[in-house]
N, CA, C and O of each residue as an XYZ file, in Angstrom:
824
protein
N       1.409    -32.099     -2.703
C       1.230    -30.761     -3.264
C       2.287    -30.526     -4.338
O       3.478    -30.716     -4.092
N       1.838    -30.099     -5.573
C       3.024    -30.373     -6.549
C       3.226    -28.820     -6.823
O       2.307    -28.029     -6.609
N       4.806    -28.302     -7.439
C       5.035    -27.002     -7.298
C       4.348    -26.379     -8.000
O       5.044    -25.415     -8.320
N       2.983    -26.250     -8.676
C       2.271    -25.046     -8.606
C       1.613    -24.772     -7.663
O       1.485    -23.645     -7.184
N       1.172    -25.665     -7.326
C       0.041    -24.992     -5.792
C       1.012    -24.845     -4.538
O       0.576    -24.401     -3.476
N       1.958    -25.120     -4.645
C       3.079    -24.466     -3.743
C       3.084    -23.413     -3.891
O       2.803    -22.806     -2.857
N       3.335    -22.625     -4.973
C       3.563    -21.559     -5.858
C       2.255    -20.809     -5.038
O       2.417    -20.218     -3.970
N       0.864    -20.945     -5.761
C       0.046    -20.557     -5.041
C       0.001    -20.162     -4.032
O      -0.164    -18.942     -4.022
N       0.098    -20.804     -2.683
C       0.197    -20.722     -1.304
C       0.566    -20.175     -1.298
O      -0.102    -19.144     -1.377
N       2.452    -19.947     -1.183
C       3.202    -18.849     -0.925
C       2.392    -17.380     -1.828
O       2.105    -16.477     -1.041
N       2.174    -17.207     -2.708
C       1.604    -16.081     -3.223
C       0.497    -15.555     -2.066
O       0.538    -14.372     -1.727
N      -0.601    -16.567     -1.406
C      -1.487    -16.020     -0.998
C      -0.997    -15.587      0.404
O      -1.756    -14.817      0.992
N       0.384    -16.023      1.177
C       0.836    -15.652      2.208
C       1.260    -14.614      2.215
O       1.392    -13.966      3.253
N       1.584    -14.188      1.046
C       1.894    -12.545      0.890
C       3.406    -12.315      1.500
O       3.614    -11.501      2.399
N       4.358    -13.062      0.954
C       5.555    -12.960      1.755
C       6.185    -11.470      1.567
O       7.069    -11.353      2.415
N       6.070    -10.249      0.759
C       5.813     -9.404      1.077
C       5.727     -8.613      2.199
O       6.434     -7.778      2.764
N       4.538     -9.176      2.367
C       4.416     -8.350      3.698
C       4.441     -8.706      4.985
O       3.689     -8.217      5.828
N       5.477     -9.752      5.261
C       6.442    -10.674      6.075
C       7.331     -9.530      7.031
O       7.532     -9.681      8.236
N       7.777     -8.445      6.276
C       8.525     -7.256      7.079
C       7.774     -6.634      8.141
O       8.257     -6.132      9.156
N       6.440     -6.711      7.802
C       6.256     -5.604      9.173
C       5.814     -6.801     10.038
O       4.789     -6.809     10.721
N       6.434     -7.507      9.965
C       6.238     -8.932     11.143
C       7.237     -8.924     11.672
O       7.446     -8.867     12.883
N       7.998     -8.984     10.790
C       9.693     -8.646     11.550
C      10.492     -8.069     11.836
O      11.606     -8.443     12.202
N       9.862     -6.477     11.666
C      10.533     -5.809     11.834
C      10.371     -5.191     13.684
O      11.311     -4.687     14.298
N       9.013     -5.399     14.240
C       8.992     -5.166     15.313
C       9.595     -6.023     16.415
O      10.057     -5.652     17.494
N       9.450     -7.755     15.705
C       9.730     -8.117     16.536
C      11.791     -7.867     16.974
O      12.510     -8.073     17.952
N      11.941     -7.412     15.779
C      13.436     -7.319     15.692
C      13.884     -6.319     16.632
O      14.784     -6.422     17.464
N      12.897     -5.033     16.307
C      13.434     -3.734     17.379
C      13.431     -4.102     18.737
O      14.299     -3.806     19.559
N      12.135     -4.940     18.986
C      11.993     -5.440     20.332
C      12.966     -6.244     21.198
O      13.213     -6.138     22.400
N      13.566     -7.268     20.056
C      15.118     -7.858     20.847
C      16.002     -6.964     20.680
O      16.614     -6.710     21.717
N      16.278     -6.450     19.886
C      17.860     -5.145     19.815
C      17.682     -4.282     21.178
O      18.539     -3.784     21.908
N      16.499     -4.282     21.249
C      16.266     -3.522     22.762
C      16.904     -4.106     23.658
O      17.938     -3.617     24.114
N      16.438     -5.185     24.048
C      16.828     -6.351     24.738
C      18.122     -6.900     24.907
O      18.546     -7.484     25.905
N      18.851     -6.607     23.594
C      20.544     -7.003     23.355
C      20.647     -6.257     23.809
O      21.050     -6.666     24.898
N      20.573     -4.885     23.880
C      21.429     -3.727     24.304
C      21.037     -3.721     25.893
O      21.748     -2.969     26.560
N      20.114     -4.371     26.550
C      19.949     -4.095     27.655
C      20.870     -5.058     28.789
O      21.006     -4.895     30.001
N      21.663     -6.550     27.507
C      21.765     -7.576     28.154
C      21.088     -8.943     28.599
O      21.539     -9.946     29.154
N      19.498     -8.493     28.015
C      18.600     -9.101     28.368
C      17.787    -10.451     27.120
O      16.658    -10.941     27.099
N      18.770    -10.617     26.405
C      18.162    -11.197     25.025
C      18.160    -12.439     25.551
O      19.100    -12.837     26.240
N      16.946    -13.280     25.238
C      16.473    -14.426     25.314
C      16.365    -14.745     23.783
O      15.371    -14.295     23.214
N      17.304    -15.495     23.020
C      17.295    -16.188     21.990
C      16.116    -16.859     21.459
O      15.423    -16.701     20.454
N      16.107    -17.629     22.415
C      14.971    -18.921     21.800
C      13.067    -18.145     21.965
O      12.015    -18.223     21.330
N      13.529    -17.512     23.104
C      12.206    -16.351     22.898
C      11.893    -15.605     21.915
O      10.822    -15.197     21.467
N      13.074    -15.465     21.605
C      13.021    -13.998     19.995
C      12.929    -14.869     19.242
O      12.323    -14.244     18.372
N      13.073    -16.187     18.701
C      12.945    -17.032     17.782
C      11.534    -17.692     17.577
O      11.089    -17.960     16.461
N      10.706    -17.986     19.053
C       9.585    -18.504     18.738
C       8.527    -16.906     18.524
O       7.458    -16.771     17.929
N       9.429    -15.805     19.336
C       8.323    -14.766     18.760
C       8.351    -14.007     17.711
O       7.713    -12.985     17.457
N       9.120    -14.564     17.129
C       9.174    -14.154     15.321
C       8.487    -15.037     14.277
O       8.104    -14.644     13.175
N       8.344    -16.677     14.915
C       7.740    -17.430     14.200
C       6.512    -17.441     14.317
O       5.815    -17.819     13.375
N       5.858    -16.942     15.747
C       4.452    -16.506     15.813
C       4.053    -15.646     15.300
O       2.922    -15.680     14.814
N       5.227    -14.039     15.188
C       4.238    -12.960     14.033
C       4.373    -13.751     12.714
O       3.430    -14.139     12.024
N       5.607    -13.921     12.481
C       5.315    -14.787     11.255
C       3.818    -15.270     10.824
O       3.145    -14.794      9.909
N       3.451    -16.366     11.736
C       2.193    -16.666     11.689
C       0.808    -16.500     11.687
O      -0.180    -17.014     11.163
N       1.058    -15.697     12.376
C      -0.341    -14.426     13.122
C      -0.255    -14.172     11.518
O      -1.124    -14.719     10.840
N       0.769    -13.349     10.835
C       0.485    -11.992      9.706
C       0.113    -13.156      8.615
O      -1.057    -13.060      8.245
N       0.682    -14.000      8.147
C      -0.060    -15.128      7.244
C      -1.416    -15.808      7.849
O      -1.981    -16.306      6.875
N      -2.109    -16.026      8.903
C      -3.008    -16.436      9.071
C      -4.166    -15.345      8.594
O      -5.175    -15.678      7.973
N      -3.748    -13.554      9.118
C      -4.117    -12.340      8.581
C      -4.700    -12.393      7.369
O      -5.893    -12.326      7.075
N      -3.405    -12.564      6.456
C      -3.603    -12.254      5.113
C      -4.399    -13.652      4.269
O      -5.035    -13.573      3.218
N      -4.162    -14.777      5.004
C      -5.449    -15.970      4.464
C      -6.709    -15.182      5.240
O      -7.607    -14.997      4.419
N      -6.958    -14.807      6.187
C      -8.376    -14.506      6.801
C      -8.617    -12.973      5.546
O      -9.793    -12.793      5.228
N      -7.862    -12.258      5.091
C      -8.305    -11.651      4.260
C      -8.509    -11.899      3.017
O      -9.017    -10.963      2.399
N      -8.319    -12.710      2.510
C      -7.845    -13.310      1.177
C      -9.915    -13.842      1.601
O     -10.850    -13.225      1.090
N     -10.065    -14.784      2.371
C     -10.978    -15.496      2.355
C     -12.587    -14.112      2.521
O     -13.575    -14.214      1.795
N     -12.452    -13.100      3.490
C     -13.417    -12.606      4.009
C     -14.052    -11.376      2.593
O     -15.078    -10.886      2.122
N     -12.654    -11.401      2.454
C     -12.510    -10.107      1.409
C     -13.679    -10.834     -0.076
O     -14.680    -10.337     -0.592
N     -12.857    -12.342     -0.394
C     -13.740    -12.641     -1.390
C     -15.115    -12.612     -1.022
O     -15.982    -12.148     -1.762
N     -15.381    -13.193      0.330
C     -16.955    -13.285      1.247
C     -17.687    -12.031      0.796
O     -18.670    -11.990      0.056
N     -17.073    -11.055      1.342
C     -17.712     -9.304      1.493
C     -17.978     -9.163      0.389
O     -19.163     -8.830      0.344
N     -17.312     -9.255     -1.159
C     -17.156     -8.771     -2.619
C     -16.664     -8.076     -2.531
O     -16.818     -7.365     -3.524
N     -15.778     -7.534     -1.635
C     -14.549     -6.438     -1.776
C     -13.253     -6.882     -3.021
O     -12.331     -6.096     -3.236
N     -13.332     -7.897     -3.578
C     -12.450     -8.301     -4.284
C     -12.997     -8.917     -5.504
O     -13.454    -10.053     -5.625
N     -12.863     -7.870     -6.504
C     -13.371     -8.345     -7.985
C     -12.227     -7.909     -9.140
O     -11.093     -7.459     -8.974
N     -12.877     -8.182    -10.228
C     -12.187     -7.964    -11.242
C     -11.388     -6.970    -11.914
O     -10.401     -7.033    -12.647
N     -12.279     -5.794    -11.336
C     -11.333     -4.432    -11.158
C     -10.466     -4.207     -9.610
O      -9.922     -3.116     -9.437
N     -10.394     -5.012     -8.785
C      -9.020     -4.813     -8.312
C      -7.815     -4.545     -8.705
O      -7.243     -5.083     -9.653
N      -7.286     -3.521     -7.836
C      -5.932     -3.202     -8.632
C      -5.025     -3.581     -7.679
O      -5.138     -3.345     -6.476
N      -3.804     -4.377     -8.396
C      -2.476     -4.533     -7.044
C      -2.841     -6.184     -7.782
O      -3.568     -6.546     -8.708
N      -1.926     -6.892     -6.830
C      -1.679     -8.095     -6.939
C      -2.880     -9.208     -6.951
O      -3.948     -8.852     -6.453
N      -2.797    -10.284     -7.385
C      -4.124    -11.336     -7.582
C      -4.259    -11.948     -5.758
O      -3.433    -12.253     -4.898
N      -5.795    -11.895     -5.829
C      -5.994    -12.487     -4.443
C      -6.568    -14.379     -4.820
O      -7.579    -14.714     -5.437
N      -5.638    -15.178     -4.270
C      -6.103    -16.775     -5.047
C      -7.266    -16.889     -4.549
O      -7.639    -17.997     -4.935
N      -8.334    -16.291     -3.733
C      -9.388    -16.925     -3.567
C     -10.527    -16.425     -4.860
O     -11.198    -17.275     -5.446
N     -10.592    -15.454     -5.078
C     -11.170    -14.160     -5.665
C     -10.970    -14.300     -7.105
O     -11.513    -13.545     -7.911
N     -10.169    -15.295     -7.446
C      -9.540    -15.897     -8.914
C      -9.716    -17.260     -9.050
O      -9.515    -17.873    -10.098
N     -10.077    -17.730     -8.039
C     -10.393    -19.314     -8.179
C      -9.131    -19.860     -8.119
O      -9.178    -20.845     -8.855
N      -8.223    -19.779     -7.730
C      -6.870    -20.429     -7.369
C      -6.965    -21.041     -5.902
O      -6.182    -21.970     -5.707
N      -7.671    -20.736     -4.985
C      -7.815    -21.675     -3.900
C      -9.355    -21.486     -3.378
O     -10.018    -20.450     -3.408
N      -9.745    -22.795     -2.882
C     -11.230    -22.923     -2.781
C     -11.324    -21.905     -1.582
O     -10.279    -21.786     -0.942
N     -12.683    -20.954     -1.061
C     -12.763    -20.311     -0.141
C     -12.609    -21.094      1.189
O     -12.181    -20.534      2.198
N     -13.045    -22.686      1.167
C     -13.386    -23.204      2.226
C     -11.572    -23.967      2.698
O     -11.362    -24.457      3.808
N     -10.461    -23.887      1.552
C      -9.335    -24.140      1.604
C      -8.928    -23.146      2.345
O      -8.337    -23.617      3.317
N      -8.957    -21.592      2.383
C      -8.447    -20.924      2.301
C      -9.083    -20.538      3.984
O      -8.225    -20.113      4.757
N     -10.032    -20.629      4.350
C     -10.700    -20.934      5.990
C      -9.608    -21.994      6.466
O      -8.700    -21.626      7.212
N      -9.659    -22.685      6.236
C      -8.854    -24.067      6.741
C      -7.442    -23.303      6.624
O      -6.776    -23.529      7.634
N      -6.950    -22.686      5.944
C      -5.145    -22.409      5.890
C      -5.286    -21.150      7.210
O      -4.540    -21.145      8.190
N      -6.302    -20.221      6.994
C      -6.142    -19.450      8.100
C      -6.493    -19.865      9.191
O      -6.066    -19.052     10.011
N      -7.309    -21.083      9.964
C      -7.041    -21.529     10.771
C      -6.454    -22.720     11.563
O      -6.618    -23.294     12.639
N      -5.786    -22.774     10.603
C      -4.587    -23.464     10.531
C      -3.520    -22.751     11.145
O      -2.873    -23.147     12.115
N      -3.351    -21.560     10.464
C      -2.292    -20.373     10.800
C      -2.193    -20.377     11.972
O      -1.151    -20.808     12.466
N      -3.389    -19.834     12.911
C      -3.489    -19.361     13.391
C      -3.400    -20.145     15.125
O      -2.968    -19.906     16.253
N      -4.179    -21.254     14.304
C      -3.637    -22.769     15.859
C      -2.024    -22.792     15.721
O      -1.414    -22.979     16.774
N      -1.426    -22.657     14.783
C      -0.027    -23.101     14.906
C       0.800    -21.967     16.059
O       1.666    -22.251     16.887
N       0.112    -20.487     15.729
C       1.126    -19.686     16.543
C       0.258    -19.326     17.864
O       0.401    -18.329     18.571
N      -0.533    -20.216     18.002
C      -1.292    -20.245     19.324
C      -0.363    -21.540     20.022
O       0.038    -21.374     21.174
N      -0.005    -22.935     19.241
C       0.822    -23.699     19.970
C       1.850    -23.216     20.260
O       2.014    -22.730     21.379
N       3.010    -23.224     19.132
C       4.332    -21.932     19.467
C       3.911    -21.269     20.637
O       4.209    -21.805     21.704
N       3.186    -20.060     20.659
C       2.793    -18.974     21.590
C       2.968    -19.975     23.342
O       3.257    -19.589     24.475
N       2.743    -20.863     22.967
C       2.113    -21.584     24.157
C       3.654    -21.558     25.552
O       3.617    -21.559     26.783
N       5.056    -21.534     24.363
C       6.469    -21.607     25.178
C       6.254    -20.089     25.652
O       6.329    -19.856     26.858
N       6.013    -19.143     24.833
C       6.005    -17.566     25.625
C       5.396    -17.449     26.434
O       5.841    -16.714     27.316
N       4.031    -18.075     26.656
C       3.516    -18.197     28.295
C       3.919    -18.702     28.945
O       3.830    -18.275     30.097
N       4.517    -19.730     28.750
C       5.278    -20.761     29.559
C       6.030    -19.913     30.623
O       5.977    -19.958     31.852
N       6.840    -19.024     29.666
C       8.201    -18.278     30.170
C       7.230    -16.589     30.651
O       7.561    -16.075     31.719
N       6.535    -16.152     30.124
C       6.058    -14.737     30.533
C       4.607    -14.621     31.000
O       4.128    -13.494     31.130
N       3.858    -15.728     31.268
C       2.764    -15.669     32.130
C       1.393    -15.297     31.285
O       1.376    -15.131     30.065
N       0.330    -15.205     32.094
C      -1.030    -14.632     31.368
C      -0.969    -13.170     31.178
O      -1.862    -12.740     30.449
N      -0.394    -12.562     31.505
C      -0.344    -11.523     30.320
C       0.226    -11.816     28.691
O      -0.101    -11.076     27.764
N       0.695    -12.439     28.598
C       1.553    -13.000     27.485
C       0.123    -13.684     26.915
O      -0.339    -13.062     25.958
N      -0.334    -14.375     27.166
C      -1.207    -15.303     27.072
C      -2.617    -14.363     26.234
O      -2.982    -14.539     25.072
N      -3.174    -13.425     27.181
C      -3.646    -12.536     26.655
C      -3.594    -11.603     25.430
O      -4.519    -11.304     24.673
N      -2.394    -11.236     25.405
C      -1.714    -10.088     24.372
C      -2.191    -11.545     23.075
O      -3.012    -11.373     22.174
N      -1.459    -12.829     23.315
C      -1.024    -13.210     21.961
C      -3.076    -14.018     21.660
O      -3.281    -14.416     20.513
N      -3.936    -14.113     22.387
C      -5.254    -14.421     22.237
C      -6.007    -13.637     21.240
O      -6.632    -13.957     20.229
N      -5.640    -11.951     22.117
C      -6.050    -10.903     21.712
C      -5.442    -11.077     20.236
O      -6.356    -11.365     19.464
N      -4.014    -10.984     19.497
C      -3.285    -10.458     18.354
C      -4.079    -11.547     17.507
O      -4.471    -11.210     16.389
N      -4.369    -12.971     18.023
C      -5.041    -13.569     16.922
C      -6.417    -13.467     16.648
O      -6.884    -13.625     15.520
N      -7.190    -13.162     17.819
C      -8.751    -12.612     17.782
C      -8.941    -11.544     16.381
O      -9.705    -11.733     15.433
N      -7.967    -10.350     16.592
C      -8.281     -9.371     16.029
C      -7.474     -9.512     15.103
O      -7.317     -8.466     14.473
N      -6.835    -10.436     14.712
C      -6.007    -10.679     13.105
C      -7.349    -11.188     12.554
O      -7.155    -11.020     11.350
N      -8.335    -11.599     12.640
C      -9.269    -12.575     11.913
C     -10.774    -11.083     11.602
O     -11.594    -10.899     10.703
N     -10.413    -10.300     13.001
C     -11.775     -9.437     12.886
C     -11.449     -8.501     12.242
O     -12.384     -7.733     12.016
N      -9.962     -8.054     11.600
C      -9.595     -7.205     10.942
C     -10.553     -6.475      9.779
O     -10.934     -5.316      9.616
N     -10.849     -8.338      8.699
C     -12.075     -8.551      8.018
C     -13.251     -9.096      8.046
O     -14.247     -9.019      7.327
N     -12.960     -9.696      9.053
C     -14.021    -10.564      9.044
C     -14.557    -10.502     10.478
O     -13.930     -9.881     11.336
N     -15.719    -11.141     10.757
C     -16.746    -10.908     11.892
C     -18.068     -9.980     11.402
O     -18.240     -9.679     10.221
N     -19.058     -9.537     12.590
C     -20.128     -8.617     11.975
C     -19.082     -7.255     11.955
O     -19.134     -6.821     10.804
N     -18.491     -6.716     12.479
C     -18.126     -5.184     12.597
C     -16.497     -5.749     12.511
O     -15.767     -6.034     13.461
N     -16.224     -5.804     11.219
C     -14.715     -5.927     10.448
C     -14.048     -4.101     10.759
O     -14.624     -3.022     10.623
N     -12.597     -4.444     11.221
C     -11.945     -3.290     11.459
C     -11.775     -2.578     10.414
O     -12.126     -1.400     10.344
N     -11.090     -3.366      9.281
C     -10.678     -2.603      8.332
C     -11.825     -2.162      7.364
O     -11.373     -1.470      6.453
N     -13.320     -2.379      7.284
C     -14.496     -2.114      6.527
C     -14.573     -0.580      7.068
O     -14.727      0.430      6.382
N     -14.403     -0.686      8.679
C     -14.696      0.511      9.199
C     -14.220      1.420      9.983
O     -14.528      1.782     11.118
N     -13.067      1.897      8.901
C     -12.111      2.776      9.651
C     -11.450      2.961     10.539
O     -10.985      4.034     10.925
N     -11.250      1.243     11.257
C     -10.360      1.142     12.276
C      -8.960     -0.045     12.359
O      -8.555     -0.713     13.311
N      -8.483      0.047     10.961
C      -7.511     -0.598     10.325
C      -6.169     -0.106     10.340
O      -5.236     -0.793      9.923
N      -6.025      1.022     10.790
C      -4.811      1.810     10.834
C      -4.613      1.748     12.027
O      -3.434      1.763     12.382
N      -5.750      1.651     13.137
C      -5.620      1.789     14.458
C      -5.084      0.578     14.553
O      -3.855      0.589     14.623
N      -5.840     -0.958     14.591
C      -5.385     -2.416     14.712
C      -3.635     -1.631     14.639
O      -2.821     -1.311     15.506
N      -3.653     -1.570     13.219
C      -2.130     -2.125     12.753
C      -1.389     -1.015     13.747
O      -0.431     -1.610     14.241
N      -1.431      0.219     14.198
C      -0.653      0.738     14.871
C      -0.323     -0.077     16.218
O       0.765     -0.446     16.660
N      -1.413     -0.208     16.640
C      -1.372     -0.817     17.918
C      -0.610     -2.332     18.090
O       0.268     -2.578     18.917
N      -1.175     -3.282     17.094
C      -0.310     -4.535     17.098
C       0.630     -4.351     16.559
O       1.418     -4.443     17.500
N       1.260     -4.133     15.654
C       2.427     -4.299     15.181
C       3.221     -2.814     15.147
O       3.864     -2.484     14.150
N       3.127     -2.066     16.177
C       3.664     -1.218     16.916
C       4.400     -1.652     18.214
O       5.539     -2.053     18.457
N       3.183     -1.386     19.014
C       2.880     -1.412     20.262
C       3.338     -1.932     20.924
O       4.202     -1.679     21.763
N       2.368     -3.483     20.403
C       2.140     -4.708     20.802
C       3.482     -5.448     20.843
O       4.225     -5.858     21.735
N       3.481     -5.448     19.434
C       4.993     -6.098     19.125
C       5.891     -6.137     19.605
O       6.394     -7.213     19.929
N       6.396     -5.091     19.817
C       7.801     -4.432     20.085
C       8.053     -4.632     21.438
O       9.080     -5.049     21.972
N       6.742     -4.202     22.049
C       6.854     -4.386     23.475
C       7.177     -5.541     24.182
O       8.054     -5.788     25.010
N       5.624     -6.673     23.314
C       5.571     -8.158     24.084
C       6.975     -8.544     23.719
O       7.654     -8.812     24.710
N       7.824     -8.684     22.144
C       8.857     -9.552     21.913
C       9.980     -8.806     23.010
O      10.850     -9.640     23.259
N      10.245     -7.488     23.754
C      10.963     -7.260     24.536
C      10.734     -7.528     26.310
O      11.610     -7.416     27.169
N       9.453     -7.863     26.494
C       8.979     -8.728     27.709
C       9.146     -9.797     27.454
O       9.572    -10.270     28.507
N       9.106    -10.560     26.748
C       9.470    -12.470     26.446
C      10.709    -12.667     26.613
O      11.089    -13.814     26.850
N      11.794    -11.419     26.516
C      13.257    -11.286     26.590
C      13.709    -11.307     27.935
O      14.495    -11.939     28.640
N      12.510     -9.908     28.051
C      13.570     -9.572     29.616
C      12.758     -9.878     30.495
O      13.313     -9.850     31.594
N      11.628    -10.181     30.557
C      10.390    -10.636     31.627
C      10.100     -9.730     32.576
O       9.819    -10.074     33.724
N      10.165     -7.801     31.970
C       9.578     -6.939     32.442
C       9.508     -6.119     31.280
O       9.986     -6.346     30.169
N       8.748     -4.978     31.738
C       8.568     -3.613     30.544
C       9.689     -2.388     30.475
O      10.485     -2.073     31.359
N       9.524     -1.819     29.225
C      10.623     -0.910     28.720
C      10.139      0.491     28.249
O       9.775      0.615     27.079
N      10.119      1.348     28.934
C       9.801      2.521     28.101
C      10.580      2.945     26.504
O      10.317      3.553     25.466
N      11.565      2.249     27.070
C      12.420      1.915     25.127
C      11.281      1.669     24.481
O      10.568      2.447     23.848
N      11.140      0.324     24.725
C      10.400     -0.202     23.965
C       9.057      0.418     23.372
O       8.588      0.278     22.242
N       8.490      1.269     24.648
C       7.503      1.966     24.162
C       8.162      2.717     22.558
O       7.758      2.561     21.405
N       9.171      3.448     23.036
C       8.895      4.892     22.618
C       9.552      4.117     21.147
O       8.923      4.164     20.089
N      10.316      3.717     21.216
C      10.954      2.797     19.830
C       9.644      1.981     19.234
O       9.656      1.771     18.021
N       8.352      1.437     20.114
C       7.391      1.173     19.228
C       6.628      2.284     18.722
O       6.367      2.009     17.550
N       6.221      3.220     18.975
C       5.582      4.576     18.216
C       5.921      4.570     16.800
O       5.094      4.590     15.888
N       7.674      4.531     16.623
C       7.962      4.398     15.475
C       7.410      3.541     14.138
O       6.921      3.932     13.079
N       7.699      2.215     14.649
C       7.614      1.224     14.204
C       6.073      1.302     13.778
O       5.621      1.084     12.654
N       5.302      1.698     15.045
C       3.935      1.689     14.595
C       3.755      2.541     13.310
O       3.755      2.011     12.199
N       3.671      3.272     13.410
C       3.810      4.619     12.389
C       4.229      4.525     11.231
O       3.843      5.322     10.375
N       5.219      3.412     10.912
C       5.887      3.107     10.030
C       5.092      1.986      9.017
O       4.931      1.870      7.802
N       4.730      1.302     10.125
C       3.852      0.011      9.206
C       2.204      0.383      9.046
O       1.450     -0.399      8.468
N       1.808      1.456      9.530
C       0.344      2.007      9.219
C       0.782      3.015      8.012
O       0.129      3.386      7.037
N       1.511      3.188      8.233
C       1.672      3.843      6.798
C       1.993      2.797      5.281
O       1.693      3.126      4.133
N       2.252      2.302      5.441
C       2.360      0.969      4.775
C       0.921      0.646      4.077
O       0.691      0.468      2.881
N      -0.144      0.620      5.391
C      -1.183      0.464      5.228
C      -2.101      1.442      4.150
O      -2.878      1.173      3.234
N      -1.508      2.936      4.851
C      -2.646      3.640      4.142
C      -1.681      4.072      2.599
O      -2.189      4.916      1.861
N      -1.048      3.783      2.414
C      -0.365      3.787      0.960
C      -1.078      2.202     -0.146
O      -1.314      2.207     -1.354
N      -1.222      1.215      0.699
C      -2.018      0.409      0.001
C      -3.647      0.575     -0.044
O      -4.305     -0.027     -0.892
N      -4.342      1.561      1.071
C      -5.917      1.930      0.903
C      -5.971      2.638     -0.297
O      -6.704      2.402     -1.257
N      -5.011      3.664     -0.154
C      -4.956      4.615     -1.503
C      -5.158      4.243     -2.769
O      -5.801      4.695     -3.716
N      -4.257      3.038     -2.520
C      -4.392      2.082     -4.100
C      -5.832      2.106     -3.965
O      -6.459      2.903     -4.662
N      -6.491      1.280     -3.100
C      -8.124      0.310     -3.336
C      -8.807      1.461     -3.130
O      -9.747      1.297     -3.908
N      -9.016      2.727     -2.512
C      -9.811      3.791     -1.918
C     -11.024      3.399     -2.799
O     -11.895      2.761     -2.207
N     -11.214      3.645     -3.990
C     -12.478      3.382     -5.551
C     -12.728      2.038     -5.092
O     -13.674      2.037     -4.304
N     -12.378      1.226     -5.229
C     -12.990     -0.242     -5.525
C     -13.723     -0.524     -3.951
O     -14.771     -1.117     -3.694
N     -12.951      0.001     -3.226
C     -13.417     -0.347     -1.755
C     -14.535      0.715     -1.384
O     -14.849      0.604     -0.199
N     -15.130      1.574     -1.959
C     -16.040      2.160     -1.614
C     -17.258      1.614     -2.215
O     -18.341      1.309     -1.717
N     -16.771      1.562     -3.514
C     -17.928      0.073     -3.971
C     -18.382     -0.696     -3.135
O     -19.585     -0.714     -2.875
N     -17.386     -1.586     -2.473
C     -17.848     -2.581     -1.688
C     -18.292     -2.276     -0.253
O     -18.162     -3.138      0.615
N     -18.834     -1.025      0.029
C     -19.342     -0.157      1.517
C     -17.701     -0.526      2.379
O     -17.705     -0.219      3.571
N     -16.557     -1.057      1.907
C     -15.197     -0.876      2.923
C     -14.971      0.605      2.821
O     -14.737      1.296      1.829
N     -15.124      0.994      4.364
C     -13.920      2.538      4.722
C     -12.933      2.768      5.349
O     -12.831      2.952      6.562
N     -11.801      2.771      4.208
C     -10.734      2.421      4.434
C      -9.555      3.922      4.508
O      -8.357      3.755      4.740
């Protein structure tokens, strides 16, 4: 791979928007430090899994989005490489599930250590990273994109990376995820705002 299509890749991973990956999982161990309860190597593989999860995301959107025609020439905001011919659609399937086996292996030490609930949560976060856009009834087409993101990278987050720590639950954690949630759906609907026009074109209600 020679450094333009390096270049590429990283563009379509959206490193960007890498923060609201890390930012929950971060609150979720500070919880955990402060409780005494920090599991290092836990907070490390569960940062490399949102890591993963949110880039497998943003390839499954990159790819579904070009699918739908939600992504044309009057898009506004940054270039999507599938939608521009910078990566083949069927490349860009393959990188997101790619993504997405990788933080299902990773994931595999957090069950190890926190059981089938763990197991579940992280099935579920990659199921619905992919149905976000894609599937017959896509979340984010239909007004349930703010919900996803509150819930996973709220919720979810904050909570599971502070159970992988302490190998029980935290009402901290709850109430410190509300925030977090809140914080990164807003994120969200500051970027619908941008697309609101183009995405009504394409029947997305966003």
């Amino acid at each position: 791979m020679n450094s333009l299509n390096l270049k590429i890749w990283v563009e379509a991973a959206r490193p960007k928007t890498l923060a609201a990956a890390f930012v929950p999982v971060l609150i979720g161990a500070t919880i955990a430090f402060q409780d005494n309860l920090i599991n290092w190597t836990a907070t490390s593989v569960a940062l490399l899994c949102a890591f993963l999860i949110q880039i497998g995301t943003n390839f499954a959107n990159d790819y579904f989005d070009f699918v739908k025609g939600a992504d044309t020439d009057e898009r506004i905001g940054f270039e999507r490489a599938t939608s521009k011919g910078l990566i083949s659609p069927k490349s860009m399937l393959n990188a997101t599930i790619l993504s997405m086996c990788l933080a299902f292996i990773f994931g595999l030490y957090l069950v190890w250590i926190g059981g089938t609930v763990v197991l579940a949560i992280g099935l579920l976060s990659l199921l619905f990273g992919v149905l976000y856009t894609g599937g017959p009834f896509p979340l984010g087409y239909n007004g349930l994109g703010d919900v996803f993101v509150f819930i996973f990278f709220g919720i979810v987050a904050v909570m599971t990376t502070y159970y992988v720590n302490a190998l029980e639950w935290s009402i901290d954690s709850f109430w410190a995820s509300l925030a977090v949630g809140a914080l990164c759906t807003n994120i969200l609907v500051v970027n619908n705002l941008r697309d609101v026009d183009q995405d009504k074109k394409a029947g997305k209600k966003t």
